[in-house]
N, C-alpha and C positions, 0 to 999 in steps of 0.2 A: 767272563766275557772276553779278554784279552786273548785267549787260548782260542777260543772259537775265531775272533778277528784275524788272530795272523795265521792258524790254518787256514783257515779261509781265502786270506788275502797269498799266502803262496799258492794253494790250488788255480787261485783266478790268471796269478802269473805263468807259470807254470802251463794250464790250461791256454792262456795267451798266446805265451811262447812257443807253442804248435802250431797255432794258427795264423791267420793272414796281420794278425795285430804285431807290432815293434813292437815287443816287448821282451825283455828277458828272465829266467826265473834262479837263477845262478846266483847273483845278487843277493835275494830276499829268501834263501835258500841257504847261505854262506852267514848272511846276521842274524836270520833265527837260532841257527847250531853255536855259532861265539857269543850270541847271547844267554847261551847255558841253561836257558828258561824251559827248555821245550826237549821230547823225548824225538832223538833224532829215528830213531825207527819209526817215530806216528811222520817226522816229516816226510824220510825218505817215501813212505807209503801215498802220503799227500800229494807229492812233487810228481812222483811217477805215476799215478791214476790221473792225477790231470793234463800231466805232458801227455802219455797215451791217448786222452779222451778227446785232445786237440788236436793228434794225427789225423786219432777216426774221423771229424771233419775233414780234413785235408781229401782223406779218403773217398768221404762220399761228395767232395768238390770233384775229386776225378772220375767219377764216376759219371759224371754231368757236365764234362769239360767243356764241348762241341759250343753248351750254352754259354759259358763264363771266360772261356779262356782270351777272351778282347778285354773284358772289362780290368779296369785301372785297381780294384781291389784284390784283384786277383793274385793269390798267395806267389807266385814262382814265375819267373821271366822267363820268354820261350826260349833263350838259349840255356838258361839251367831246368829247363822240364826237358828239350833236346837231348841233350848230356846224363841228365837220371834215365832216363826211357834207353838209351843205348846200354849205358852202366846197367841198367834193372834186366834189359834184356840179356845181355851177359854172364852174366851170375842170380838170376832170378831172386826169388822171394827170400834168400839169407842175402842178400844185400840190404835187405831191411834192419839188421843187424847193425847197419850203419845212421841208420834213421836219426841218433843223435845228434849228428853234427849239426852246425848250424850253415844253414843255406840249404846246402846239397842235400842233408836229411829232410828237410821240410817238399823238397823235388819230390824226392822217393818216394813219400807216403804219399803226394796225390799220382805218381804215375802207376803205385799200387793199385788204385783204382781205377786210373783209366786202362791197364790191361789184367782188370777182374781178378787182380788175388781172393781169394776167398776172405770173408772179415774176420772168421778165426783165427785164422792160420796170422793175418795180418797185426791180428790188436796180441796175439804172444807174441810174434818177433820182434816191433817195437815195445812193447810192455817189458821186454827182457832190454833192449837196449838202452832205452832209456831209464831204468832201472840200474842200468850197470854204471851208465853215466854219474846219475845221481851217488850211488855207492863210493864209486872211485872221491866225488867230490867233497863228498862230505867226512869221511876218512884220511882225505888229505888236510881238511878246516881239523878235525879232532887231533890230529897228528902234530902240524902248527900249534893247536892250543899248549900242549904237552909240554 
């Protein structure tokens, strides 16, 4: 049952930390791998299908912008959706490629959808990014262990 909880409970951060929720997955991501307990490939797989599946909201928030973009829950401030939507238009759909960062990544994926990436094209180029994120982090935690 332990095993299911903190998978779980990274997916949900992780999942979070894409979307309009404070939350971060780096954290509960970093103490399941030092705690030794857990196969970091099932986490990595974890982290990254729920950071992605938290973009894809983002995504279809912009897809629906016109409706949301007043309200106070609304994922990204209109000088950082300004600034992704210039940057997005610049270098198009491999700026998604950036998707991880924090701020300016979570811009991207909803200006992804307000000017219609397609959602394939969109869930592999963050699913690779933030996959690469993940990779790099947990590699450095195994690397420290050592």
């Amino acid at each position: 049952m332990l095993d299911f909880t903190a998978y779980g409970g990274l997916f949900v951060a992780a999942f979070g930390a894409a979307t309009i929720l404070p939350m971060q997955s780096e954290p509960v991501l970093v103490g399941l791998v030092l705690s030794g307990k857990f196969s970091w490939i099932l986490l990595l797989t974890v982290a990254s299908v729920g950071n992605t599946l938290g973009s894809v909201v983002n995504w279809f928030l912009g897809r629906g912008i016109e409706r949301f973009r007043d309200r106070r829950w609304f994922p990204v401030s209109e000088k950082s959706l300004e600034r992704s939507s210039r940057w997005y238009r610049k270098y198009g759909k491999w700026s998604l490629l950036l998707s991880w960062m924090p701020l300016f990544g979570d811009a991207l994926t909803v200006v992804a959808g307000v000017l219609r990436e397609p959602l394939l094209t969109f869930t592999i180029l963050v699913f690779i990014a933030k996959t690469g994120r993940y990779v790099v982090l947990i590699f450095a935690t195994l690397t420290l262990m050592s």
